[in-house]
C-alpha positions in Angstrom: 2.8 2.1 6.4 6.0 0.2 5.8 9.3 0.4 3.8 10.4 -2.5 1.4 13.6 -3.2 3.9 11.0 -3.3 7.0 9.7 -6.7 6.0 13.1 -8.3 6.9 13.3 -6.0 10.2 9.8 -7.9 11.1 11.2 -11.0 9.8 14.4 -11.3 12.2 12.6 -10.5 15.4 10.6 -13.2 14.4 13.1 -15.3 14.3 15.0 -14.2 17.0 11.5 -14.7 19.3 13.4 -11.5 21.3 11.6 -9.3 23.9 11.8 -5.6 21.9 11.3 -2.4 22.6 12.8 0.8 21.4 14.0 4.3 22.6 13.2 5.8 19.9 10.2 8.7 19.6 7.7 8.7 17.2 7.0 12.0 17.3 8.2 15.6 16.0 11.4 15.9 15.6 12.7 19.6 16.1 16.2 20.3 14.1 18.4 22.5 16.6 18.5 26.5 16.3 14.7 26.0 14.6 12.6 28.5 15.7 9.0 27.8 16.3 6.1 29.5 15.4 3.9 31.1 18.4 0.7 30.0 17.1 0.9 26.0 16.5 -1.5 25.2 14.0 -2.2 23.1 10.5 -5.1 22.8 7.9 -4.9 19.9 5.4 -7.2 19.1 2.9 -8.6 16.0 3.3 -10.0 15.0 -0.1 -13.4 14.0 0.9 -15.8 13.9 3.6 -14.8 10.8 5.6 -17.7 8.0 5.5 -17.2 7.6 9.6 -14.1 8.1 11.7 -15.4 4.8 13.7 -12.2 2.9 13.1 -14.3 -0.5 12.2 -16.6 1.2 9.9 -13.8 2.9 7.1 -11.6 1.3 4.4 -9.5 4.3 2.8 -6.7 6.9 4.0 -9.5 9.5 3.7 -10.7 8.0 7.4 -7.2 6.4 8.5 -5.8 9.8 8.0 -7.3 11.7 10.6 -8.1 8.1 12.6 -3.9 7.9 12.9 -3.9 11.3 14.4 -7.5 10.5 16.8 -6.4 7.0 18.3 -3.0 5.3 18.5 -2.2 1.1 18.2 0.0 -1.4 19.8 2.4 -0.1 17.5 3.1 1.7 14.6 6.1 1.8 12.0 8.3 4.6 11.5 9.3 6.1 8.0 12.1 4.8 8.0 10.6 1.4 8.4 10.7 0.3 12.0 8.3 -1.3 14.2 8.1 1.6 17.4 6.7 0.7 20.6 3.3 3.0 21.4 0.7 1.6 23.7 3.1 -1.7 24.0 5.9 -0.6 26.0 7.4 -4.2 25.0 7.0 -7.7 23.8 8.0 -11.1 23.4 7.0 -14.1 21.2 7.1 -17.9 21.5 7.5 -20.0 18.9 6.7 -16.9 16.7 3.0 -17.8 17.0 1.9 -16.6 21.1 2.6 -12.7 20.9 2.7 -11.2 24.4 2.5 -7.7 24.6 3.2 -5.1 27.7 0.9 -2.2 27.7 2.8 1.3 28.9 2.1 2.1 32.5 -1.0 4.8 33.3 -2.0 4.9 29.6 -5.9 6.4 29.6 -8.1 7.8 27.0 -8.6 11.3 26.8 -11.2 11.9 28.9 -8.7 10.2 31.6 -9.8 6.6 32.4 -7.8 3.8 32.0 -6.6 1.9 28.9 -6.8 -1.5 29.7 -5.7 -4.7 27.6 -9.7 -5.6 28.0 -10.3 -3.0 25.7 -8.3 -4.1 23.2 -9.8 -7.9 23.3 -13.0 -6.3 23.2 -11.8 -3.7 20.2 -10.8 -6.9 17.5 -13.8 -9.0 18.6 -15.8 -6.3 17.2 -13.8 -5.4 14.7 -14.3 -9.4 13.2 -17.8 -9.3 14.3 -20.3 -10.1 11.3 -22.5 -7.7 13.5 -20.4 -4.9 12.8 -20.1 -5.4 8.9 -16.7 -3.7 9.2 -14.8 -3.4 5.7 -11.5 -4.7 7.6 -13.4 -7.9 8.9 -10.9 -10.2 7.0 -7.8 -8.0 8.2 -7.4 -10.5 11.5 -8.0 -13.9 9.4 -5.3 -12.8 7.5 -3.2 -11.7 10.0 -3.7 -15.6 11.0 -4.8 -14.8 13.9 -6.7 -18.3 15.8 -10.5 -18.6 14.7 -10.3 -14.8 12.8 -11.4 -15.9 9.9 -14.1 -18.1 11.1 -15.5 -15.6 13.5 -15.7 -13.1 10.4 -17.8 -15.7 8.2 -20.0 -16.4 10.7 -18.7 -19.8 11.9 -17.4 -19.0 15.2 -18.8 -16.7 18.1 -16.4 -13.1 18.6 -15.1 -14.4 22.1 -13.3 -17.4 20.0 -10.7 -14.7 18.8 -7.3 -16.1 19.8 -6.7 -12.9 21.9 -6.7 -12.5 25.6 -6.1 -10.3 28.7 -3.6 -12.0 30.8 -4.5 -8.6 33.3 -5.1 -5.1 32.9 -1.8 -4.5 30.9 -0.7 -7.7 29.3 -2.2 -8.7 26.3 -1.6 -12.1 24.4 -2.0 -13.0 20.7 -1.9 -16.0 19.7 -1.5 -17.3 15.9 -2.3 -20.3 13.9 1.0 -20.4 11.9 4.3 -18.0 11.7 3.5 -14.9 10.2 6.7 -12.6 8.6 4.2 -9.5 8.3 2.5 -10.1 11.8 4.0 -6.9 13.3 3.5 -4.8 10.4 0.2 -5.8 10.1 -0.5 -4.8 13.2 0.3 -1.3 13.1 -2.9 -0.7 10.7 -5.6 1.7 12.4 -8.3 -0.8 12.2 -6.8 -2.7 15.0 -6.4 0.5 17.7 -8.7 0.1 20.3 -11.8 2.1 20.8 -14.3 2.8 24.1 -16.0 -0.3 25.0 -18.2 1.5 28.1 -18.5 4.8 25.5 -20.0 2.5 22.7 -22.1 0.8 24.7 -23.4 4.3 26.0 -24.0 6.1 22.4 -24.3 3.7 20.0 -23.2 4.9 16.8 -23.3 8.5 17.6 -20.3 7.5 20.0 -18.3 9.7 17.0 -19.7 12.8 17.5 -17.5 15.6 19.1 -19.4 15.9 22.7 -19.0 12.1 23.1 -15.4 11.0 21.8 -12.8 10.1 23.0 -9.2 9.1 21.7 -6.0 7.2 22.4 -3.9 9.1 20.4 -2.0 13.2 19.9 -5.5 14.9 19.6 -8.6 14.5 20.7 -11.7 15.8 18.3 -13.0 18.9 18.9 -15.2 19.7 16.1 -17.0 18.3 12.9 -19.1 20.5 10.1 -20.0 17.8 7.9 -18.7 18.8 4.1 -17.3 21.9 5.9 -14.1 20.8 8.4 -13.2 18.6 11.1 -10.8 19.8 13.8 -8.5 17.7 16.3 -6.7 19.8 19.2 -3.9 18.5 21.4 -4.6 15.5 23.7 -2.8 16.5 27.1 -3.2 13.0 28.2 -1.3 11.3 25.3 1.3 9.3 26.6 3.9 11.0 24.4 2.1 14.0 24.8 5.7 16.0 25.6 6.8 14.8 21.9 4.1 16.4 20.4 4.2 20.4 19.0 1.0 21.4 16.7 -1.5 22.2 19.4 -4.4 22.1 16.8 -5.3 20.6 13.3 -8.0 21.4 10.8 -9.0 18.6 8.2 -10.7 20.2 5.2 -12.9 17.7 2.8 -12.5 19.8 -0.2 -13.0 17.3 -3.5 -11.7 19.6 -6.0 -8.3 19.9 -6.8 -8.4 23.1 -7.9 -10.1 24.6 -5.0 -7.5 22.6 -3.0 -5.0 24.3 -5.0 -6.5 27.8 -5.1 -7.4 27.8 -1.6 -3.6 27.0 -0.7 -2.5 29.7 -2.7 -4.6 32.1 -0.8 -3.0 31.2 2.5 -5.8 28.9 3.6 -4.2 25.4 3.6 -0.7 24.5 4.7 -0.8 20.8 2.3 -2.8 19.7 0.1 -4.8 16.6 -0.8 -3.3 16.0 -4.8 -1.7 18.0 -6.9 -4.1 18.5 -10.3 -3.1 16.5 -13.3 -3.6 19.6 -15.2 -1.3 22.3 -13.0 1.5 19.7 -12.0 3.6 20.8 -14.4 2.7 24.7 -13.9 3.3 24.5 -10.1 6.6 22.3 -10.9 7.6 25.7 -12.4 6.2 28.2 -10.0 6.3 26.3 -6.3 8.8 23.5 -7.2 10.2 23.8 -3.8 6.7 23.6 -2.6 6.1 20.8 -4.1 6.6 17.3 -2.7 6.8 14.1 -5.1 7.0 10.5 -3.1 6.7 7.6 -4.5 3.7 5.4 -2.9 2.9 1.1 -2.5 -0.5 1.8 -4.6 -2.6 0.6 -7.1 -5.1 2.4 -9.1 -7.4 -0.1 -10.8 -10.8 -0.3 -12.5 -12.6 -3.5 -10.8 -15.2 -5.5 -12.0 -18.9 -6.9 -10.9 -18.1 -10.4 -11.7 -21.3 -12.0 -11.2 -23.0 -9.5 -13.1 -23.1 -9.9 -17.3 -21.3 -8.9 -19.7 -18.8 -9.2 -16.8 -19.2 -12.8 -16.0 -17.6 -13.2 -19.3 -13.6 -13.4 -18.6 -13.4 -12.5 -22.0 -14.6 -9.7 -22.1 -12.8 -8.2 -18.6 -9.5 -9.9 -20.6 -10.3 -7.7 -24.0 -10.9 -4.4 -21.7 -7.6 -5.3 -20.1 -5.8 -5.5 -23.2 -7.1 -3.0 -25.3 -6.1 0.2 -22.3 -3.2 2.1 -23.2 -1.9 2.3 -19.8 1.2 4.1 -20.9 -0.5 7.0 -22.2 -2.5 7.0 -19.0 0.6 6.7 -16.7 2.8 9.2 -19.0 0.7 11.6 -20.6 -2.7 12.2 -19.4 -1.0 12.0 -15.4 2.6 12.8 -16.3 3.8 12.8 -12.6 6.0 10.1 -12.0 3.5 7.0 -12.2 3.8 3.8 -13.9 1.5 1.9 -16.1 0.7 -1.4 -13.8 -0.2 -4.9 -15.3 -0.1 -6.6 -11.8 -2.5 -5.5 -8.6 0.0 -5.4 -6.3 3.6 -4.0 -7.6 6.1 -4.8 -9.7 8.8 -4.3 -6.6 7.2 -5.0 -2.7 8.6 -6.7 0.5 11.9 -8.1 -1.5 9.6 -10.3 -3.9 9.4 -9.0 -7.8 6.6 -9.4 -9.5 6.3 -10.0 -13.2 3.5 -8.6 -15.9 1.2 -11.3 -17.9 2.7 -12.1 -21.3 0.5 -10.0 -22.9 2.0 -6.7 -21.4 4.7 -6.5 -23.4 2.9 -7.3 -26.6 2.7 -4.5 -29.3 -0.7 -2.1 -28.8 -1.4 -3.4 -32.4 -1.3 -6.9 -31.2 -2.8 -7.1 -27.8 -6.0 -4.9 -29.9 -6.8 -7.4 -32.2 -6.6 -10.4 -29.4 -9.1 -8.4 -27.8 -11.5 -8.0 -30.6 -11.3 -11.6 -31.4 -12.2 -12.0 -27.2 -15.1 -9.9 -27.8 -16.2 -11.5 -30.8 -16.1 -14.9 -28.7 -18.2 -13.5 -25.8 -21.0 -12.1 -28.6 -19.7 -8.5 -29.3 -19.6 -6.8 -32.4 -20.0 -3.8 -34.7 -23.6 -4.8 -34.9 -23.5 -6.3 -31.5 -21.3 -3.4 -29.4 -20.6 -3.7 -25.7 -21.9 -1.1 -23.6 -21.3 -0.7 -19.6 -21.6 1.7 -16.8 -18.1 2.9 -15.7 -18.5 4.7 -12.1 -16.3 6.7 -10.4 -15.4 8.8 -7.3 -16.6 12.6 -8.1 -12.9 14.0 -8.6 -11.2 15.7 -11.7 -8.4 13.5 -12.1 -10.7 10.3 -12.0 -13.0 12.1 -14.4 -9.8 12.8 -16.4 -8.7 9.0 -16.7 -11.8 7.5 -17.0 -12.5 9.9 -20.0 -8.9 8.5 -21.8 -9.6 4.5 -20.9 -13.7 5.4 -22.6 -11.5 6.6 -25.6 -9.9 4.3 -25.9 -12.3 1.8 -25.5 -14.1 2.9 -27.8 -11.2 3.6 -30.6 -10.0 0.0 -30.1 -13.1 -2.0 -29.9 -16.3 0.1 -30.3 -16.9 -0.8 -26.6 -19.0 2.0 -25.5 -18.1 3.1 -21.9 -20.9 5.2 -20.1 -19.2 7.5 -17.6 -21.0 7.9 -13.7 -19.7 9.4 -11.0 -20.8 9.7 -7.3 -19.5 11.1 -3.9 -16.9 8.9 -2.1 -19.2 7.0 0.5 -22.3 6.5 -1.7 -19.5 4.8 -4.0 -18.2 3.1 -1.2 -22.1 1.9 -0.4 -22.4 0.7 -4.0 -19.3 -1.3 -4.2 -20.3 -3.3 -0.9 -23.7 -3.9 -2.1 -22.5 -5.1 -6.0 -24.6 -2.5 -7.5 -22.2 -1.7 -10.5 -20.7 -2.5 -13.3 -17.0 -1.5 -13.5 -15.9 0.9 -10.8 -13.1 2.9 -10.4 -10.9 1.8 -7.0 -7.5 1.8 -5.5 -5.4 0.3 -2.8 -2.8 1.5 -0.8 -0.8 -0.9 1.0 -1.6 -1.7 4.6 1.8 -3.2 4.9 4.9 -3.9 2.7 3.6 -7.4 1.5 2.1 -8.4 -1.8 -0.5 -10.0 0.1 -2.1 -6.5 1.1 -3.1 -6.2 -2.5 -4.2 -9.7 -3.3 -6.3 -10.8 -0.3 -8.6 -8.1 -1.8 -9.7 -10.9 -4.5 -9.6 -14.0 -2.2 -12.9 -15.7 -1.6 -15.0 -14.6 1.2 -12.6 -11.3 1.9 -14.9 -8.6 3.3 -13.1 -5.6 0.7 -13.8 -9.0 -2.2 -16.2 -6.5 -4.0 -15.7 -7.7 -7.6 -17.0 -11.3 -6.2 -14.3 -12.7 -7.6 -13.4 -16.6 -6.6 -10.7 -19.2 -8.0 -9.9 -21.8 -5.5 -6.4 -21.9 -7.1 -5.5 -18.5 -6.3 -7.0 -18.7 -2.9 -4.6 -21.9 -2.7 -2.0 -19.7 -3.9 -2.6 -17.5 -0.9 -2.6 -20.1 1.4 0.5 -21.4 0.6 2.6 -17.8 0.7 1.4 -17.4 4.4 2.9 -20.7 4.9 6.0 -20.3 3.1 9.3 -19.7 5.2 11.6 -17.3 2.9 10.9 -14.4 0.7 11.7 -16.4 -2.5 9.6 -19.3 -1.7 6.9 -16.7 -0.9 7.7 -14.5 -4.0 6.9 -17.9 -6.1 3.2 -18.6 -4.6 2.6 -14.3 -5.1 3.7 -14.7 -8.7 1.1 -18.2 -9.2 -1.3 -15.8 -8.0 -0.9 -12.5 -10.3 -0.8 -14.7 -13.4 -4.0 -16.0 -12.2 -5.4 -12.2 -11.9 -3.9 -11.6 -15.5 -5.8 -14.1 -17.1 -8.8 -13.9 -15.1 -8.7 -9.8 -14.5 -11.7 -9.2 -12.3 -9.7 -5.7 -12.3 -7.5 -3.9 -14.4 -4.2 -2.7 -12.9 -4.5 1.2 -14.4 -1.1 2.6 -12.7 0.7 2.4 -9.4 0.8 5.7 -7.7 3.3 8.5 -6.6 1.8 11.2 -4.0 1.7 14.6 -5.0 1.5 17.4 -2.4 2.1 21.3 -2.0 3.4 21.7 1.8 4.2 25.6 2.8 7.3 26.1 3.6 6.6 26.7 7.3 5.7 23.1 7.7 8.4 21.0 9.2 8.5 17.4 9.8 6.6 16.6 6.3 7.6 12.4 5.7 5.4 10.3 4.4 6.1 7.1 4.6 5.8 4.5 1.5 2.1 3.9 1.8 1.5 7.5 1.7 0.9 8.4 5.3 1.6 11.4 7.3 1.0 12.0 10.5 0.5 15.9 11.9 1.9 14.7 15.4 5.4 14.8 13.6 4.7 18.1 12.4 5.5 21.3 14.0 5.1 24.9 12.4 8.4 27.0 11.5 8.1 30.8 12.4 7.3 32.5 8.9 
């Protein structure tokens, strides 16, 4: 949730070791003479059933999204790319590795009892807790927090984590080396804290309705699985005085077009996406409805690398090269994306990342490299490769993955059999390596490249390709150590030109976000990653 200038925000305070905190309200922000609609309320879609809305147990904005809005963290970064103060009042550091952090006065949960700085210790010891299994185990480890990554793998017990209550509102962190990102990082929704005593009580049915509480704006009021969830107004919020939409409705409708057609009738105030096939349609006929930002995402087609043909790096190298990813990016999406050669981006945190040689090779060229790959590995006319290529059920990803088949099969003869399941039996076949190729993306949980390439270190909990190259986790190593942005920059290149020969994925595009927002909704910013939050919002009278 970060802008590219915010990484040298996080950087000086680092340096500078300063006690911060800011004035400023994250929160809606009403222009004078606006008048306000009686009857405060939103419905978003949603995209897709959420998997849980246990904040350990999720991995994707279709679970942060209404998480953000449910709980609230330490701290969280604005859209315009600073680090605000919300449960931390205020903080200091020494040495830029012990963090010390001031909780605000009489914060509680929702159902009124006390947020304590216990619960937040108790909160990332779970969250790295092999027990838990949670898809953001790594996230400490590489936030370099002391004995994180240990604890994750296995090695350590959870009450090793280098975080401790110093008393009931004074929490301290402490690192095993500098880290540039460390604030950033810790504005990500896998690190709010959740109910220890309501946990304990209910197990995993702790997230239903009757048994929830939050930190955050809203509170949960109501889930329909495949139907809606809806959030209303949390009067015990701290910045509950800040906040305007009383109550918001989270819709998990997966097509596009219903999303669309359903907005048109009045019954959604933003969509999900914007269809591939309407964008340029609803350009025409809602362009001032229609909302265009550009996002720190990567859409990517990842691979089972312990699993033939795709132990072969030939072969993931051939599929690579043989993709027209410009017709993808300009013609079969068409809405401002770019074809991507590298996982993370091109432009991110003040580092620029170049593409593999091979990028800018003619389509003629980088084909007939690829065939004479294939060939190597064993594949032929006589001898074709065939694959299982899965995907999210959505028409867009039905869309691409329908081109790249093409074109696989055009180019090479590769023959690409489409599958597609529902988001979190996907999500359940990625973690348990039961694919081939699969389609996936990643939106940044901070503006470093090292959001995007921890994902293929060895031993990361999202490492679902299985990929492992001691050089590139070397490479990782070394950027968390490095002091500047340039030296940094150096160690992110070693490792993208390790990914573009090796490719256990294939950068497909990186991403703009497309929305329709009626224009009674006020206080629409999504920030670079892609997030928007509905306690900024507030509901013009129309």
């Amino acid at each position: 949730m970060k802008l590219a200038s915010r990484n040298h925000f996080t950087l000086s305070l680092l340096t500078a070791g300063i006690l911060c905190a800011s004035t400023t309200a994250w929160a809606a922000s009403v222009p004078a003479g606006t008048q306000l609609a009686e009857k405060q309320e939103l419905v978003r879609n949603n995209g897709s059933e959420p998997a849980s809305l246990d904040p350990h147990k999720v991995e994707s904005d279709v679970e942060f999204n209404i998480i953000s809005d449910l709980f609230e963290g330490l701290v969280r970064v604005s859209p315009a790319g600073e680090i605000e103060p919300r449960l931390a009042e205020k903080w200091e550091n020494k040495d830029n590795t012990v963090w010390t952090f001031h909780l605000r006065p009489n914060i509680t949960w929702s159902d009124g009892s006390a947020i304590t700085a216990q619960d937040i210790v108790w909160s990332w010891q779970r969250l790295v807790d092999p027990n838990t299994a949670s898809p953001y185990a790594s996230y400490p480890g590489n936030m370099h927090i002391v004995n994180a990554a240990d604890i994750a793998q296995g090695k350590q017990k959870p009450d090793t984590l280098g975080v401790k209550a110093l008393n009931d509102t004074t929490l301290e962190v402490t690192l095993t080396q500098p880290n540039a990102a460390f604030l950033a990082m810790l504005a990500h929704p896998s690190l709010v804290p959740v109910d220890k005593v309501l946990i304990g009580r209910f197990g995993d049915k702790w997230t239903k309705p009757e048994h929830f509480v939050s930190s955050g704006a809203y509170k949960l009021s109501q889930w329909v699985v495949n139907e809606r969830i809806v959030a209303e107004r949390n009067p015990r919020y701290w910045d509950n005085d800040h906040t305007v939409i009383n109550k918001v409705t989270y819709l998990p409708i997966t097509s596009e077009a219903s999303d669309v057609n359903r907005y048109k009738a009045g019954e959604i105030d933003i969509v999900y996406t914007v269809p591939i096939n309407q964008f340029a349609q609803l350009k025409k006929t809602l362009g001032a409805e229609l909302d265009v930002s550009p996002q720190l995402a990567t859409y990517y087609y990842e691979f089972n690398t312990t699993r033939p043909p795709f132990n072969d790096v030939r072969v993931r190298k051939a599929l690579n090269m043989a993709l027209d990813k410009d017709i993808i990016a300009e013609k079969v999406l068409g809405q401002g994306q770019r074809p991507a050669w590298v996982i993370s981006q091109p432009d991110i945190g003040g580092v620029k990342l170049k593409a593999p040689d091979y990028a800018s090779w003619p389509m003629d060229k980088r084909i007939a490299e690829a065939k004479k790959l294939l060939s190597e590995a064993g594949f032929n006319d006589t001898h074709p490769l065939s694959f299982n290529l899965l995907y999210n059920t959505s028409e867009s990803h039905q869309r691409i993955a329908i081109a790249a088949s093409s074109m696989w099969k055009k180019n090479l003869g590769v023959e690409a059999k489409l599958q597609n399941q529902e988001w979190k039996t996907m999500l359940d076949t990625m973690h348990t390596h039961n694919f081939d190729a699969v389609r996936y993306a990643w939106i940044a949980d901070y503006d470093d490249a090292a959001t995007f390439l921890n994902n293929f270190r060895t031993g990361d909990s999202e490492n679902t390709s299985q990929y492992s190259n001691p050089a590139y986790d070397k490479a990782l190593v070394d950027a968390a150590k490095a002091k500047t942005t340039e030296e940094r920059g150096k160690y992110y290149q070693q490792a993208e030109d390790l990914l573009g020969q090796d490719v256990p994925a294939i950068p497909v595009y990186h991403y703009v976000r497309t929305h329709l927002i009626k224009p009674w909704v006020g206080g629409f910013t999504p920030d670079k990653l892609g997030y928007y939050f509905t306690k900024d919002m507030y509901i013009k009278k129309h």
